[in-house]
N, C-alpha and C positions, 0 to 999 in steps of 0.2 A: 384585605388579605391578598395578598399576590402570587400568580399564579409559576407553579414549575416547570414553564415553558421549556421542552429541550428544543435545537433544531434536528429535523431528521436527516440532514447533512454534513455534521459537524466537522469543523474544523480539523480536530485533531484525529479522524480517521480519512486525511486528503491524502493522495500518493498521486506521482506524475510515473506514468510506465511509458517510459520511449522503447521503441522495438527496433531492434536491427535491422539493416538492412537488409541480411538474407535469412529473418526470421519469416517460419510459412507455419502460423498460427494453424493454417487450416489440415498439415502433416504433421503436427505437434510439436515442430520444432519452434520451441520461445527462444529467442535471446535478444535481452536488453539490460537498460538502465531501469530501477524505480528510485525515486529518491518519494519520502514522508517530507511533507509539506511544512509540519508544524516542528520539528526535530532538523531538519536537514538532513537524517542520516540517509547516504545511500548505499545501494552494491550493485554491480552485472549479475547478472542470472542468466543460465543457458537452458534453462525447463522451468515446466508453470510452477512443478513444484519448490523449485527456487524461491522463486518470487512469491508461492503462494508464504513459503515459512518463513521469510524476512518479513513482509505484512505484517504474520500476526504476532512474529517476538516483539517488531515495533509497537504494535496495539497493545501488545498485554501491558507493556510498560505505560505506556499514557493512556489508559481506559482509567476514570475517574473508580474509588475506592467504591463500593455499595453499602 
């Protein structure tokens, strides 16, 4: 019987977030690139919350069905 091994890093939730050059994370100002690993898709974002809602519309779409 073999087992349901997930990894707890998977693949399809990798993102690369490159940050600006005069992004100051530590005054709230975000601006970068992320591009998803496993899609290619990317965008610039100029706040976390940018970046945080490109993530998860990527995710929602390739999160495996339950």
């Amino acid at each position: 019987m073999a087992a349901n091994h997930q990894p707890s890093l998977p693949a399809q939730r990798a993102f690369i977030v490159q940050l600006h050059a005069d992004a100051n994370v530590e005054h709230g100002y975000w601006q970068g690139r992320v591009e998803h690993i496993v899609s290619f898709q990317t965008t610039h974002f100029h706040s976390l919350e940018e970046l945080l809602t490109f993530m998860a519309a990527v995710l929602h779409g390739h999160e495996p069905s339950e």
